[in-house]
C-alpha positions as CSV (number, residue, x, y, z in Angstrom):
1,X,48.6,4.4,15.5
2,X,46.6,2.3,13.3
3,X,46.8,-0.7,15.0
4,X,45.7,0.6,18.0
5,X,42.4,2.4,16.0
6,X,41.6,-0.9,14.5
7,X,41.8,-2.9,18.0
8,X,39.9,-0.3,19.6
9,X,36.8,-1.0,16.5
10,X,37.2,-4.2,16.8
11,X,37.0,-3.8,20.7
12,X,33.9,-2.3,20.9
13,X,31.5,0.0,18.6
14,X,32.1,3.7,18.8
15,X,29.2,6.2,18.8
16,X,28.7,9.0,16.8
17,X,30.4,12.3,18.1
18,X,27.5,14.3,17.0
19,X,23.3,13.3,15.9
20,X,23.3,17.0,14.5
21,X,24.9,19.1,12.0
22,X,23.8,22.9,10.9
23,X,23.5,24.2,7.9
24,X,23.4,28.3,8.6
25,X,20.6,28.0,10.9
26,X,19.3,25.0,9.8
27,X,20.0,22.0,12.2
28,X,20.4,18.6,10.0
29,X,19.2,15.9,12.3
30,X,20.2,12.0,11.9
31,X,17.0,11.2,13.3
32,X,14.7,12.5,11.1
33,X,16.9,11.9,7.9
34,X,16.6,7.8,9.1
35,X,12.9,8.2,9.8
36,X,12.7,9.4,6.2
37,X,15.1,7.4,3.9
38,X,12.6,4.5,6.0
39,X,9.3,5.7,4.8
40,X,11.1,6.3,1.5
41,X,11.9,2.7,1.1
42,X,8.5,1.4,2.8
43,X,6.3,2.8,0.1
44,X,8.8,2.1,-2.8
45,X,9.0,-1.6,-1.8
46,X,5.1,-1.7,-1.1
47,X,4.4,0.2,-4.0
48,X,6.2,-3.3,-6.0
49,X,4.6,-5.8,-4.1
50,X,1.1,-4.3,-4.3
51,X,1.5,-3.6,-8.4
52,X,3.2,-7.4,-8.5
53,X,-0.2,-8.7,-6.6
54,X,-2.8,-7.0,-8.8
55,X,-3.1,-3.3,-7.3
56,X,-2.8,0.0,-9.1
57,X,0.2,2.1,-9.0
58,X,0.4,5.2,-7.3
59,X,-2.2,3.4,-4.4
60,X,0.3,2.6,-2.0
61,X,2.0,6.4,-2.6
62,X,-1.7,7.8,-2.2
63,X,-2.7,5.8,0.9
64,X,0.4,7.0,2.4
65,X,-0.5,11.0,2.2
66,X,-3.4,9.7,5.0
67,X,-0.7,6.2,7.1
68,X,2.3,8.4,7.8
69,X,0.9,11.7,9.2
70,X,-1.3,9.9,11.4
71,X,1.4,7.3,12.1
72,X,3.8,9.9,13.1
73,X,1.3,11.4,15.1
74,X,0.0,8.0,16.9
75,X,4.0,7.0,17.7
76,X,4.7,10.2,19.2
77,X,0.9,10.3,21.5
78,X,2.2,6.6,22.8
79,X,5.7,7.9,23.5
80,X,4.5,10.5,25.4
81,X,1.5,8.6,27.4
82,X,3.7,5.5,28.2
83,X,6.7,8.2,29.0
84,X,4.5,10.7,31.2
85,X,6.5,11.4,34.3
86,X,9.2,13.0,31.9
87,X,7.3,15.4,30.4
88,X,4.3,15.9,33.1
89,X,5.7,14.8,36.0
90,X,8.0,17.0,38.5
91,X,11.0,18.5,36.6
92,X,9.2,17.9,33.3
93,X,9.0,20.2,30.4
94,X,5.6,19.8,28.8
95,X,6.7,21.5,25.9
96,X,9.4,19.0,24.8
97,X,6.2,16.3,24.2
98,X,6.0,18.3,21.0
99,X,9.8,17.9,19.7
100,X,9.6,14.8,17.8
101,X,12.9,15.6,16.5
102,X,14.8,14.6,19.8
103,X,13.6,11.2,19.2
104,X,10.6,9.1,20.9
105,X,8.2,7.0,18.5
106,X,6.4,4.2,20.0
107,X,5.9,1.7,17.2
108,X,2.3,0.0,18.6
109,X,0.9,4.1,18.3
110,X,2.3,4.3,14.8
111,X,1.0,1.2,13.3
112,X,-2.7,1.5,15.2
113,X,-2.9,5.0,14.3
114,X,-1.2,4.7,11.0
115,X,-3.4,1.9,10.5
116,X,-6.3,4.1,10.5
117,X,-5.0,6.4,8.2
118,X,-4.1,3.8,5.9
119,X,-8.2,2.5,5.8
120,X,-9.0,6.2,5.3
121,X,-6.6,6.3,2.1
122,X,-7.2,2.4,1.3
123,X,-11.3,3.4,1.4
124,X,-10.9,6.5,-0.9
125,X,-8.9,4.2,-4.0
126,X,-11.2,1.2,-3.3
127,X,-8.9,-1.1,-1.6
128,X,-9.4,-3.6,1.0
129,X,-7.0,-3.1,4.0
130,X,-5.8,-6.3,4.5
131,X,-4.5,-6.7,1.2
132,X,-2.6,-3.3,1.3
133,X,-1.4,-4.2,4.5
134,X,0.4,-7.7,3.3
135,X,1.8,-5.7,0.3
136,X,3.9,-3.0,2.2
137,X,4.4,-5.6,5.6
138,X,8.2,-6.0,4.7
139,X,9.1,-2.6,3.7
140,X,7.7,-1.4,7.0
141,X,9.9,-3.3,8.9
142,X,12.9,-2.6,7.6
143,X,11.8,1.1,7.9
144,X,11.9,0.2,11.6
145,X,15.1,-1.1,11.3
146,X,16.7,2.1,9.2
147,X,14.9,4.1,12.1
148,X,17.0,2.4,15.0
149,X,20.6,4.0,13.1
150,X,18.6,7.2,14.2
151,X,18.6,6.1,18.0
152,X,22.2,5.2,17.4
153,X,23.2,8.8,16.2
154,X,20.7,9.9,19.5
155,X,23.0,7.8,21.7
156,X,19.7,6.4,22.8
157,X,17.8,2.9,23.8
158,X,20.8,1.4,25.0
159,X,21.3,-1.9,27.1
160,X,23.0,-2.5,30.0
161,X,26.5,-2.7,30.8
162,X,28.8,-5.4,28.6
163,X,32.3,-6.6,28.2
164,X,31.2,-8.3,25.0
165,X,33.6,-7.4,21.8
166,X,30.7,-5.8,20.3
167,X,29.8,-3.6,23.4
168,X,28.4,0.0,22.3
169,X,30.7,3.2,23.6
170,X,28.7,6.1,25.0
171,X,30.1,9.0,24.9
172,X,29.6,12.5,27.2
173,X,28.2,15.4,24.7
174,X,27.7,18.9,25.6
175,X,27.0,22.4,23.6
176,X,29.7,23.5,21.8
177,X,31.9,26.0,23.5
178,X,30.1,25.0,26.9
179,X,30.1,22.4,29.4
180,X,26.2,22.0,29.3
181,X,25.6,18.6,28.8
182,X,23.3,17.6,25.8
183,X,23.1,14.1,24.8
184,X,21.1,14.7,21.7
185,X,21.7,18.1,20.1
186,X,25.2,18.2,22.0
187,X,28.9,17.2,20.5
188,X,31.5,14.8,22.2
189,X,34.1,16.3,24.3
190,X,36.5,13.5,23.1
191,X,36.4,9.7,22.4
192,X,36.8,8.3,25.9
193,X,34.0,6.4,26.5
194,X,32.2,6.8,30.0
195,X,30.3,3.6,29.5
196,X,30.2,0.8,27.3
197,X,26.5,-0.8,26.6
198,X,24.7,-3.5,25.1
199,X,23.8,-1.8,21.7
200,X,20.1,-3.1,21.6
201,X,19.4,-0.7,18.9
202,X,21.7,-3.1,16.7
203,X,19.8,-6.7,18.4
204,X,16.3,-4.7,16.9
205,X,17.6,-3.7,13.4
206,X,19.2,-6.9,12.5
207,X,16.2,-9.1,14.1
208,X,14.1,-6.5,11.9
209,X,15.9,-7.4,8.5
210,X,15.1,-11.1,9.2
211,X,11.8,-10.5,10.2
212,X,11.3,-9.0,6.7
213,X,12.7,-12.6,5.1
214,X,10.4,-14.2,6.8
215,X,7.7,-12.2,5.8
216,X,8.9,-12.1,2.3
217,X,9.6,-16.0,2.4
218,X,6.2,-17.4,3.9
219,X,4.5,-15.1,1.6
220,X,5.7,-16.4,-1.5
221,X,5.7,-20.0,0.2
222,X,2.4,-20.2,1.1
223,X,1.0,-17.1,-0.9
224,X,-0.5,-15.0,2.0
225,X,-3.5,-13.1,1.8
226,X,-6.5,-11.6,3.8
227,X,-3.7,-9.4,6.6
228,X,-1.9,-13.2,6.8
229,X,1.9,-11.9,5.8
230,X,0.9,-8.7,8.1
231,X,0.3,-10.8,10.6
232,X,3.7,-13.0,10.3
233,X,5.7,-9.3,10.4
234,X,3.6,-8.3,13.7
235,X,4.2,-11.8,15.5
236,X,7.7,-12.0,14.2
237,X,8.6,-8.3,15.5
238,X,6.9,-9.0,18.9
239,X,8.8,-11.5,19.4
240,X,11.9,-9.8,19.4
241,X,10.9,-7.1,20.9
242,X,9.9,-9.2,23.7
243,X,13.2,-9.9,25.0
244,X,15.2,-7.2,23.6
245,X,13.2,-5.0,25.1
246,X,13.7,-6.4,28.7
247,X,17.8,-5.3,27.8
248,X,17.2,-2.2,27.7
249,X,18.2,0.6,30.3
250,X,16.6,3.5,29.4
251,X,13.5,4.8,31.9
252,X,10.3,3.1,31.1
253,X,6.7,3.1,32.5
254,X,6.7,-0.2,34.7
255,X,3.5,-2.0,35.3
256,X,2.5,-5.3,37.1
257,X,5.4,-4.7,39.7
258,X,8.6,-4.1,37.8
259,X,7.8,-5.2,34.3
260,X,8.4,-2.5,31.5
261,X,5.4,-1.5,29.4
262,X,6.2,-2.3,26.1
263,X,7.2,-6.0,27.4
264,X,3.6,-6.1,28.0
265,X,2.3,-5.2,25.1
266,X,4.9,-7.0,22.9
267,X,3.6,-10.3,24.6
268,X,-0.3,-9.4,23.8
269,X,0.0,-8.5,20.8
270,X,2.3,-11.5,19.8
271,X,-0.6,-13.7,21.2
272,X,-3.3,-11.6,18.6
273,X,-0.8,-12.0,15.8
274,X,-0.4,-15.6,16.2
275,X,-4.2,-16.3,16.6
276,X,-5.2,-14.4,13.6
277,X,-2.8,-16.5,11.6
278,X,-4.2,-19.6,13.4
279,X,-7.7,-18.7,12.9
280,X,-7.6,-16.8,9.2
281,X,-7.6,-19.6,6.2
282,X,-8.6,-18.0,3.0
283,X,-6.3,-18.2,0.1
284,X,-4.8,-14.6,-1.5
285,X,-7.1,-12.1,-2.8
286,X,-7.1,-11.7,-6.6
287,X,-8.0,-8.3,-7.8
288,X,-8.0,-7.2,-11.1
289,X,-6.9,-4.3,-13.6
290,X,-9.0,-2.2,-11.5
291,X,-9.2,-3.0,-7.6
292,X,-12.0,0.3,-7.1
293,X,-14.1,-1.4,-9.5
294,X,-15.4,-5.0,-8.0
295,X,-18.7,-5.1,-10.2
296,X,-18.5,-7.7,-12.7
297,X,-18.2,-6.5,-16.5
298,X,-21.8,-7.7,-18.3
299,X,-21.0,-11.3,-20.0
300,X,-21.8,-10.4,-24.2
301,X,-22.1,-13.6,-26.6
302,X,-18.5,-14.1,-28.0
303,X,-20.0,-13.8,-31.6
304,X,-21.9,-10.1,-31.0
305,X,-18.6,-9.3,-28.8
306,X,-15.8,-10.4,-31.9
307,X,-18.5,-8.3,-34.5
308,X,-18.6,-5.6,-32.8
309,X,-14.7,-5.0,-31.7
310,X,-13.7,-5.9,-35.4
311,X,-16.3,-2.9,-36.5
312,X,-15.5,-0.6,-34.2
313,X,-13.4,2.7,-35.2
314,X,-11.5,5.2,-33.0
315,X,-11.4,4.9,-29.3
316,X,-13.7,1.5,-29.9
317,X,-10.5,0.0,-31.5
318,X,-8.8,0.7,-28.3
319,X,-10.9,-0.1,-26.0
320,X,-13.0,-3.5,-25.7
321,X,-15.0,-2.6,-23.0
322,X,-16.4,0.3,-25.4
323,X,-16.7,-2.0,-28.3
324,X,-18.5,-4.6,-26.3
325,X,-21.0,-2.1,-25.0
326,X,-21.3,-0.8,-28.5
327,X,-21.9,-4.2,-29.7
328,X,-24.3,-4.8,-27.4
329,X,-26.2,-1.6,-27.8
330,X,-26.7,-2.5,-31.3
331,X,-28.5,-6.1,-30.7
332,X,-30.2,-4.9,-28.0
333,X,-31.6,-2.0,-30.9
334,X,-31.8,-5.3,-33.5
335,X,-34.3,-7.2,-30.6
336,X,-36.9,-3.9,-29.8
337,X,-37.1,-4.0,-33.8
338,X,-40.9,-4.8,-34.6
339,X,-41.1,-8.0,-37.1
340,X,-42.9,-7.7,-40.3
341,X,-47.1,-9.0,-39.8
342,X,-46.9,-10.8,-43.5
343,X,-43.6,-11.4,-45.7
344,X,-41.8,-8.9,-47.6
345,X,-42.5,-7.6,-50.6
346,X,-40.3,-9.1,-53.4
347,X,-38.8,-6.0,-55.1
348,X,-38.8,-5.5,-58.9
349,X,-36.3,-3.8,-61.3
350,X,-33.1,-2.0,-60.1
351,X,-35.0,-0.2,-57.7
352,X,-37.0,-2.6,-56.0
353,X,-40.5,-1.0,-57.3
354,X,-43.1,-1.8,-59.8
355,X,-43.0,1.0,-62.7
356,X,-45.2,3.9,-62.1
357,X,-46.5,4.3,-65.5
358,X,-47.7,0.9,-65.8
359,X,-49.8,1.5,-62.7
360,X,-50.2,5.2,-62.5
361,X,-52.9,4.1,-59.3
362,X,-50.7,4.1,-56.2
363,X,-51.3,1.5,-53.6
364,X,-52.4,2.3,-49.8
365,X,-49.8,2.0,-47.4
366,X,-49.6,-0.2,-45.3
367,X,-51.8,-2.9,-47.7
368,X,-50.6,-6.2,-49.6
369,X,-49.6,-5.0,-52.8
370,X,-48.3,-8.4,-53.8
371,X,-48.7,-12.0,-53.2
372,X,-46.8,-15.0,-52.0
373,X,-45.9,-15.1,-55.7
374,X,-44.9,-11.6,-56.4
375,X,-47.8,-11.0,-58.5
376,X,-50.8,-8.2,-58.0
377,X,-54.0,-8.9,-56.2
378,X,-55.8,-9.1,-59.7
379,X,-53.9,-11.5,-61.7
380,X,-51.3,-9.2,-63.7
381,X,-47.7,-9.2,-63.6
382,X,-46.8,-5.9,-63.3
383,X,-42.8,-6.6,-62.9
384,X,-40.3,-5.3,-65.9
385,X,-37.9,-7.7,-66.9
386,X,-34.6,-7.9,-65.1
387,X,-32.4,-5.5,-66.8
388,X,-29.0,-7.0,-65.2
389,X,-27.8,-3.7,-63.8
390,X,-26.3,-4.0,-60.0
């Protein structure tokens, strides 16, 4: 018995007998846990990358609130316009366009639609696109590539037939305790295979986790900025999906004779992606503690700047923006202060002051009481001796 079971795996790769499981009345689907555990490990990887490269944490979590609603919502509208015969056409159901949960996501509607949701979130925390978009590039391609376990647990976006060793088995599901046939929501009748397929889904999430070292690679390499390593994930997925895509036996809009759709668009928009790389030279944004703010702190002389941190107290202490601005309130106050017309007076005793009972007559203010030798106007000294007292 074993034997056999390990010659058949290594034969060929079985499917899944089910892609759902309940829970009461609560249907568990494989699909939508892949689609999550992806997202999950997008933003946690971007959210890294984007703190390693100068960002704020929590951006690439609060950005995402705006990319992955819209995403999802962008995948599923170019699912259902480049699939419209299935759900508009004769025998359609126009209903089903709504149940993203049997599977269909086109990835060109996710990322232009999740792209605008991502400048929406990227414009509310001060953060230019491009540089969000090369911080979570990689993490959103192997999201892609966690999503494709959920087409394999769909029994979906299959190849052609194959006698290779690593051929995909297919298996007929129906409705438990019927013989309505339901290829996604449906269980296998048994493990007979009644076709064995190219699994493409496989060809797409291995060439996805390589298209992630190379993003990862060339980034570090050449230190990427300005949408570059976004770029080298969108020209390296194209790629792939170029051909893989041309394996694939599912139904699919055809245009220009008998060419499917998304072979179309892979090509076009592996052509963009290589020309922006081409044509975009500037090195790696630097941003600093705080990418919202891009105005330039006001320069203060080192000297006024090292006075006034050392005499600030409290929150100064702990902040040296505070203490800088404090520092510099108090010499601008030290500049607006009017200079003297004539010199000081030079004071006199322990209190600075002539004694009043040797000259009961007070003088005017604002008059010369004393001159450049500390002396009255009319001759006499009217200065007590020093009495040595601090």
């Amino acid at each position: 018995m074993l034997p056999a079971l390990t010659a058949r795996f290594l034969a060929n790769i079985p499917s899944p007998d089910q892609g759902v499981w309940h829970v009461g009345p609560i249907p568990i689907r494989a699909y939508a846990l892949c689609i999550i555990v992806g997202i999950v490990v997008a933003v946690t990887w971007g959210e890294r990358r984007l703190v390693a490269r100068g960002g704020q944490p929590g951006t690439v979590v609060d950005v995402a609130v705006f990319a992955v609603p819209f995403g999802l919502v962008g995948g599923r509208l170019y699912h259902v316009a480049t699939d419209f015969e299935t759900y508009f056409g004769p025998g359609g159901h126009p209903i089903d366009a709504l149940k993203i949960w049997q599977g269909g996501l086109g990835i060109w509607g996710a990322i232009a639609l999740g792209g605008v949701g991502a400048w929406i979130g990227c414009r509310r925390r001060g953060m230019p696109l491009p540089f969000f978009a090369d911080a979570v590039a990689p993490g959103i391609v192997v999201a892609q590539a966690i999503g494709r376990l959920g087409n394999y647990f769909n029994q979906e976006l299959y190849g052609g037939p194959t006698t290779l060793p690593w051929g995909l088995e297919i298996y007929a599901r129906v409705v438990p305790g019927t013989s309505i046939p339901d290829p996604l929501g449906g269980v296998a009748v048994d493990s007979t295979p009644i076709a064995v397929v190219h699994p493409t889904f496989l060809y797409e999430l291995i060439w996805n986790l390589l298209v992630a070292a190379l993003v990862v690679w060339a980034d570090r390499k050449f230190r990427l900025g300005h949408g570059r390593a976004f770029a080298v994930y969108v020209a390296g997925y194209t790629l792939g999906r170029f051909f893989i895509e041309q394996m694939r036996s599912d139904p699919a809009t055809r245009v220009f004779g008998d060419i499917r759709i998304n072979v179309v668009v892979a090509g076009v928009v592996f052509l963009a992606a290589v020309a922006y790389l081409v044509l975009v030279r500037k090195p790696r944004e630097v941003l600093g503690d705080l990418p919202g703010d891009s105005t330039p702190a006001r320069p203060v002389p080192a000297a006024v700047g090292a006075a006034g941190a050392a005499a600030a107290t409290g929150p100064e202490k702990a902040d040296p923006e505070r203490a800088d601005a404090a520092a510099t309130t108090k010499t601008d106050a030290a500049e607006v202060k009017p200079e003297p017309t004539e010199p000081a007076p030079t004071e006199s005793g322990p209190t600075g002051a002539a004694s009043a009972a040797s000259d009961p007559a007070p003088v005017p203010s604002g008059a010369p009481d004393e001159g450049s030798t500390g002396e009255p106007a009319g001759g006499t000294s009217l200065a007590k001796p020093d009495s040595g007292k601090a």
